[in-house]
N, C-alpha and C positions, 0 to 999 in steps of 0.2 A: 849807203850802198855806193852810190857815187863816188864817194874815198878809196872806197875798195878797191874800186875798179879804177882807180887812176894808181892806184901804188903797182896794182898788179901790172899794169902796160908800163911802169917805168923799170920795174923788174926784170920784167922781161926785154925791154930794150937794154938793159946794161947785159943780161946777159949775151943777147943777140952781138953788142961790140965787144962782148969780150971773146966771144968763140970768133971773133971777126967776121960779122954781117953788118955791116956799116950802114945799107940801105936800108937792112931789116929795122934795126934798132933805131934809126931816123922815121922811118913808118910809124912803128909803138910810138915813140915821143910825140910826133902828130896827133897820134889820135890821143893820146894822153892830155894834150892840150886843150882838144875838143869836147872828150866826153864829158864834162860839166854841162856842157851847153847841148850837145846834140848825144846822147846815149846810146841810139841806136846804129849811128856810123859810126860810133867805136867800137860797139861789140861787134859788126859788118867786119871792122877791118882786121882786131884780132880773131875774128872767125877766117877770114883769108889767108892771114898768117898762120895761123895751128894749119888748116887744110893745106897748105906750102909745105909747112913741114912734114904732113902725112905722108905727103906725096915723093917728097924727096928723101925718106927711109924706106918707102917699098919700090923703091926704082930701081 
């Protein structure tokens, strides 16, 4: 499960520099780094990031 969830955060960080979020996609790769080791502050952080996202489509 751990696997999974680090391909998903680095997925999503490429996609994030490819639409040009450069902070965004530096954030994923962090946590991507960390969730092996601490699981729950990576899910924490792309839980922050998708709720970013919600927020700046109903704005």
């Amino acid at each position: 499960m751990d696997k999974l969830n680090v391909i998903s955060l680095l997925v999503q960080a490429g996609n994030a520099f490819r639409k040009g979020e450069p902070m965004k996609g530096a954030i994923l790769i962090g946590a991507a780094t960390i969730a092996p080791k601490n699981r729950k502050l990576s899910y924490l952080v792309q839980g922050v990031v998708t709720a970013d996202n919600i927020r700046k489509r109903f704005k």
